[in-house]
N, C-alpha and C positions, 0 to 999 in steps of 0.2 A: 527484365529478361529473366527468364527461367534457368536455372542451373542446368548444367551438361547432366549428360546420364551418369559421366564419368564422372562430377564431382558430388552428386547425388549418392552413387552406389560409396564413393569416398566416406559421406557424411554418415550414412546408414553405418558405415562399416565403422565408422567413430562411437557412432551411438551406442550399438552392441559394446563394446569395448569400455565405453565408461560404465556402464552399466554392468558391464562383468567385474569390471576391478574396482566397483564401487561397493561399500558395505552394504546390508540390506537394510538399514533407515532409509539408504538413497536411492537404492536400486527401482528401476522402474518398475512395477510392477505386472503391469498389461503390457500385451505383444503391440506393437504398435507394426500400420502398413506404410509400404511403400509411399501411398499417396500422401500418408499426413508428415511424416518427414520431409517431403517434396514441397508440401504448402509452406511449413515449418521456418524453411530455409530460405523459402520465396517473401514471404510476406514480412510486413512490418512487424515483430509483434514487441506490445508497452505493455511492461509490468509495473504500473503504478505506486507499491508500495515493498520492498524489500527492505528490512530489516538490518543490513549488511554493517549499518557504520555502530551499533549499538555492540555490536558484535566484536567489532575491530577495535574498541576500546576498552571493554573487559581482556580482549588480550590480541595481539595484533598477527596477524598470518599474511601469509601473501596469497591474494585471492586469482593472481594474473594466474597460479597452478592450482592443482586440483588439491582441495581441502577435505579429508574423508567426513570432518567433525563441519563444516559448513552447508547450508543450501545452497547458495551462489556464490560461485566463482566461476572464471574466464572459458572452463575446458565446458564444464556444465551448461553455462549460457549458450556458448556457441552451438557446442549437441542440440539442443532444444530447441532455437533457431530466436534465442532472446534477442533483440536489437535495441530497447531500451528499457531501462532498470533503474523507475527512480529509487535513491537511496536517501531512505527515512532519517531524518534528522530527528531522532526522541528524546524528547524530556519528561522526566516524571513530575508528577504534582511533588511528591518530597524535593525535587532540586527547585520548583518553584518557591516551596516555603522557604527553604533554606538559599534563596539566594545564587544558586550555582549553574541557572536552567540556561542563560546566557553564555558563560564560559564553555559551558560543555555543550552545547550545542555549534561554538565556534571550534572545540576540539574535534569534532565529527565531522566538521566540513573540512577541515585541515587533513585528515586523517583519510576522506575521497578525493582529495585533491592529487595527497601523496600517492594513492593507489594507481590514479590518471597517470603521473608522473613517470612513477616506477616504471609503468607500462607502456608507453606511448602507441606503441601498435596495436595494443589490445583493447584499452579504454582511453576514451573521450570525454570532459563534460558537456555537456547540453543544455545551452541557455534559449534554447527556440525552436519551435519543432520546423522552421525554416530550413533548420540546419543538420536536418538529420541523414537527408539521403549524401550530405557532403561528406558527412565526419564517421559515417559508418564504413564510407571506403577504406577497402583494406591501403595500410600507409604505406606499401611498397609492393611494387610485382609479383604476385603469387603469392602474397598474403591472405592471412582469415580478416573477416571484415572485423570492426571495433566495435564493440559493446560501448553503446553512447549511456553517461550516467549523471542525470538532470538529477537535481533536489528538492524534495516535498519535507519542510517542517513537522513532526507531526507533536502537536500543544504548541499555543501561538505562548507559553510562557516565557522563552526566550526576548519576547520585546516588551517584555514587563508593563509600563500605563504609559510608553512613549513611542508615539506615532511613528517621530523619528529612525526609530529600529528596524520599521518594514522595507525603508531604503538601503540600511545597511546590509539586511540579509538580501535584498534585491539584488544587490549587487554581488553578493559573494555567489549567487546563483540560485537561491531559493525562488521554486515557481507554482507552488502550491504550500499553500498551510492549513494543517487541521487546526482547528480553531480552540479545540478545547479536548482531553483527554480524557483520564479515568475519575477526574474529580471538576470541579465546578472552579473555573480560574478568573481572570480579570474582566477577560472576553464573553464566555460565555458557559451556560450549563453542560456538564457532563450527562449524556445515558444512563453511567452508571450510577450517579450519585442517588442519595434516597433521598435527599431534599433540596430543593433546587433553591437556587441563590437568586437568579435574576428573572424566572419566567421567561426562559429565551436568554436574547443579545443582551447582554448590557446596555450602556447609553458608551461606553467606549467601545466596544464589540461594534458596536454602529458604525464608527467610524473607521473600524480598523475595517471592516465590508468594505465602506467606499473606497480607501485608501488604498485596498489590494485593487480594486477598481481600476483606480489611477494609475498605476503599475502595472498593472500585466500580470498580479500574482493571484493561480486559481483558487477559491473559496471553497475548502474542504469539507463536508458535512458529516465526513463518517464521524465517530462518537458522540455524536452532542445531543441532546437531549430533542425530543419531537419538537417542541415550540422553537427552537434554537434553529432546529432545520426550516421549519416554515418560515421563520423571520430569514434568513440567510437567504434563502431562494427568493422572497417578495423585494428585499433590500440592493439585490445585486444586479448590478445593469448586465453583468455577463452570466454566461451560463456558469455555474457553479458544480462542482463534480463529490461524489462521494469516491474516494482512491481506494475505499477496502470496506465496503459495506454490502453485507449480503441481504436475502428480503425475507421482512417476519412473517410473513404466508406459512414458511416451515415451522417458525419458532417463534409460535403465540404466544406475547408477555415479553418480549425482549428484544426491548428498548433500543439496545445496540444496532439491533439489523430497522432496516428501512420499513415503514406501512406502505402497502399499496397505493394510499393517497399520496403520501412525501414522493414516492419512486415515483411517480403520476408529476407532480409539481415540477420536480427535478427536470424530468425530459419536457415539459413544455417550454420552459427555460431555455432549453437546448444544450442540457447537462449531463452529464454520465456515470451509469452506477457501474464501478468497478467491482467484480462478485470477487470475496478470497476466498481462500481454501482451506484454510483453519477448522480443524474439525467444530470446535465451539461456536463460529457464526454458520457451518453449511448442514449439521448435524441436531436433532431437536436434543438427543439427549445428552451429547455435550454441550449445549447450549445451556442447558437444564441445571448442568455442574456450573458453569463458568458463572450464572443467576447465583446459583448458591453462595458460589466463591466471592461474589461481591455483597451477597447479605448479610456473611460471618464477617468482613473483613468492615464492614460498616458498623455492623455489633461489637466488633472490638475496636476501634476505631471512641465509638461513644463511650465502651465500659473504661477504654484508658482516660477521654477526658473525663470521667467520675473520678479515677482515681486522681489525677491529678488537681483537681478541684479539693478532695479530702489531704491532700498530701501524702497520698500512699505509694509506692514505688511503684512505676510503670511496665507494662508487659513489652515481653521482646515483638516485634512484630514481625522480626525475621523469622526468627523460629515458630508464630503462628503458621507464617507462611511454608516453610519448611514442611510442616505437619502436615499440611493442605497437600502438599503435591505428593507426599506419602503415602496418605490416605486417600487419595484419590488420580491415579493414575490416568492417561488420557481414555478415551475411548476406541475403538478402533472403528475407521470409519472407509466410505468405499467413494469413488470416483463419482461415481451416479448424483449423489447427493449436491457435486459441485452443479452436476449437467441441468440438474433437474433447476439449479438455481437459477442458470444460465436461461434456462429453455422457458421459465414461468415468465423471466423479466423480460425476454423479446415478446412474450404474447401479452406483457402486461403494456410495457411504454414501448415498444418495438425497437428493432433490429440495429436503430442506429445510435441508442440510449445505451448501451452495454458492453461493458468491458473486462477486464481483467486486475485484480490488485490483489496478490499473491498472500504477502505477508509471512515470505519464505526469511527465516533466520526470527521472525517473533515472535512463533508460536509453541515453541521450548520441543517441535516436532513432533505435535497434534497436526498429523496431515493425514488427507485420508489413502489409502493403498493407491499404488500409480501416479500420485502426484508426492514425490519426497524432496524432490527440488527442481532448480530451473531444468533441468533435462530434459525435466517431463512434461513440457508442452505439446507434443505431439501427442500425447495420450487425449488429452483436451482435444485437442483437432481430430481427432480418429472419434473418439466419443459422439463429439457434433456431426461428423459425416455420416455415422453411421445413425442419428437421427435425422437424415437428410438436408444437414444444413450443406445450402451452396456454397463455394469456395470464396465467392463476393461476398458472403454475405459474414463469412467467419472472417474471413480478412478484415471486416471492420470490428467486430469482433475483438481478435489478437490486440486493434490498436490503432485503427483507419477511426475510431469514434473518437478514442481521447484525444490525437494529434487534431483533430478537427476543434473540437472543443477548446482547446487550447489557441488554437489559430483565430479562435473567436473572442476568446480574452486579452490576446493583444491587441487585435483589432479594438476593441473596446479601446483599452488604455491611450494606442494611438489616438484614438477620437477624439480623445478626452486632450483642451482645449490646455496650453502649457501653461498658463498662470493657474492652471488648477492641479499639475501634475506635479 
C-alpha cells in the first residue's frame, strides 16, 4: 500500500530538513520531485554494501541519531526510504597476515548487533529476505518502519583454510562473502594485485564456493580478479552477486569493475551486479587515480621486500599512504555518471540483473554531487524517471533483483540433500 498524502508531504518535509541541517558533504545536492520520494518510501530498496561497522570501530557513535561526520544512520536511511542496509564486515589483507582478520571481524558483528539492540525500533537483523516485509514493520503504533541490517563479509580472511568457519559466521548472520579483497588471500585472487597467486580460485576457494553453496551464503565476485570471477560464476550452483561492482565499459583497464562478458556470465546465472557510487569505480578519472594508487602501493610494497631481504630498515607505509591522499585529493564527480552506469547494465544483461551497492562510509567521501549519503536515494530514483525508467521496473532496481537472488540461494542450500549440508 502506498503512503497517505499526509505522510508523504510528512516524509518530503523530513527530507528538506535533514538536508538543511545537514553539512554539505551530505547535503543532497539535486532538487529531488515529489514522485521519487513517493517511490522512495514505497518500495523495497537494498543497499548491498555499507561500510558502517568499519567505521564504528575506529570509533563508536550512535548511528540510531543523526551523525554529521557518518553516511548512514537511522534519520538519513529513513529520509532516503533505505529499508535494508547490508553492513560490511571488512578485513584487510594486513589483519590477514597478521592473524587478527577473525577477531575483528567478530568485533564488527558485535558492534551491529549492539546497534540493533540499542535501538530496537529503529534497526533489525536480517537473516532471510523471507523476513523482511516482517521486521521492517514499524515495532509499535505510529512508528517509522526499521531499517533491517543483514551482513555481507567482505575478504573471506576471517575463516582462515577452515571450512568449518563458514558455519560459524553463518550463524552469527553472515549472508554473503567477498571472497577475496585488495590482495590475493587463501581463496582467491585479488583485482588489484599485480601478480596473481592462484590463476583464479584456489583448490580451497573451490570448496569454500560449494560450501557457501550448502549454506545459503551469497558468492561475492566484486574485487577478485577476471579468472576468479569466471571460475566463481562456472563453480556455483546459485546465482552469485557482485554487492559493489561497477562496469569497465567506462574504465578500460580496471580490473576492479566487471567486463561486459563477466556482467553477461553473472546474469545468465541469475546473478546481480550491484553498481556503487564511489567516484573511483563510476568515474574514468578517478578510476585512473585509484589504478595508480594501487601500482605505487605495489612498487613499494616490492621496494620494502628488497629492503628487507638486504636488511635495511623498512618504509613506513602509513605515511606513504598519507602522502597519497595529500597529494591526491578525490575528484569531483556528478550523479550521471552513476546513471549512465546503471542505464549501460540494464541494456547490457537487462533489467532484472541490476542493483545497487553504495559503499557509503568506505570511500573516505569520494561520492559523486547528489549522492553524499543514504538520503539520497531519491535523487537515483528521479535520475532513472527522468530517463524514462518505469516505477516496476526501478523497484526491482532499488532491490526486487537482490532479494530475488537471494531467495534463489536458499533455495539452492535447501536442496541441497542434509548429509551434504
Amino acid at each position: 500500500m502506498r503512503p497517505s498524502l499526509l505522510s508523504l508531504a510528512l516524509v518530503a518535509g523530513a527530507f528538506a530538513t535533514l538536508v538543511a541541517s545537514a553539512p554539505p558533504a551530505h547535503a543532497a545536492e539535486h532538487a529531488t520531485n515529489p514522485a521519487a520520494v513517493a517511490l522512495a518510501q514505497d518500495a523495497v530498496i537494498v543497499d548491498t554494501h555499507i561500510d558502517a561497522p568499519t567505521a564504528l570501530l575506529k570509533r563508536w557513535v550512535d548511528l540510531g541519531r543523526l551523525q554529521n561526520d557518518r553516511e548512514f544512520d537511522y534519520p538519513r536511511a529513513r529520509a532516503g526510504g533505505l529499508d535494508v542496509a547490508f553492513m560490511s564486515i571488512y578485513t584487510s589483507s594486513g589483519q590477514d597476515e597478521d592473524g587478527s582478520a577473525w577477531k575483528v571481524a567478530h568485533q564488527m558483528i558485535d558492534a551491529v548487533e549492539a546497534l540493533a539492540q540499542r535501538h530496537p525500533e529503529k534497526f533489525a537483523l536480517l537473516r532471510s529476505p523471507r523476513d523482511v516485509d516482517r521486521l521492517r514493520a514499524p515495532s509499535r503504533r505510529g512508528g517509522e518502519p526499521r531499517v533491517l541490517l543483514p551482513l555481507g563479509m567482505e575478504n573471506g580472511a576471517p575463516i582462515g583454510d577452515d571450512l568449518s568457519k563458514l558455519r560459524e559466521f553463518y550463524d552469527r548472520g553472515i549472508r554473503y562473502i567477498t571472497l577475496a579483497h585488495s590482495a590475493n588471500n587463501r581463496i582467491a585472487d585479488s583485482s588489484y594485485a599485480a601478480e596473481k597467486k592462484w590463476n583464479g580460485l584456489s583448490p580451497f576457494g573451490r570448496d569454500v564456493v560449494a560450501e557457501m553453496n550448502r549454506l545459503g551464503i551469497m558468492v561475492d565476485v566484486s574485487h577478485l580478479s577476471d579468472d576468479a570471477v569466471a571460475q566463481s560464476v562456472a563453480l556455483s550452483r546459485a546465482p552469485v552477486v557482485a554487492t559493489h561492482s561497477a562496469l569497465r565499459h567506462f574504465t578500460p583497464g580496471f580490473e576492479r569493475n566487471l567486463s561486459d562478458e563477466l556482467a553477461k556470465a553473472i546474469a545468465a546465472k541469475g546473478g546481480v551486479i550491484q553498481i556503487p557510487f564511489g567516484n573511483p569505480f563510476v568515474d574514468p578519472a578517478s578510476a585512473a587515480q585509484t589504478q595508480a594508487y594501487f601500482a605505487a602501493a605495489n612498487e613499494f610494497h616490492r621496494r620494502n621486500a628488497a629492503r628487507a631481504a638486504a636488511g635495511e630498515p623498512l618504509e613506513d607505509f602509513n605515511a606513504f599512504d598519507k602522502h597519497w591522499d595529500d597529494t591526491h585529493p578525490p575528484l569531483k564527480t556528478e550523479i550521471e555518471r552513476v546513471l549512465e552506469q546503471i542505464d549501460y547494465g540494464v541494456k547490457l544483461v537487462g533489467v532484472d540483473h541490476i542493483g545497487i551497492g553504495s559503499d557509503f562510509d568506505g570511500v573516505s567521501g569520494a561520492l559523486p554531487d547528489g549522492l553524499k549519503s543514504v538520503a539520497d536515494f531519491p535523487n537515483v530514483i528521479a535520475g532513472l524517471q527522468a530517463r524514462g525508467y518505469r516505477d516496476a521496473d526501478i523497484r526491482k532496481i532499488l532491490g526486487g533483483n537482490l532479494l530475488r537472488a537471494w531467495r534463489e540461494v536458499e533455495a539452492v542450500a535447501e536442496r541441497t540433500p542434509t548429509s551434504e549440508r
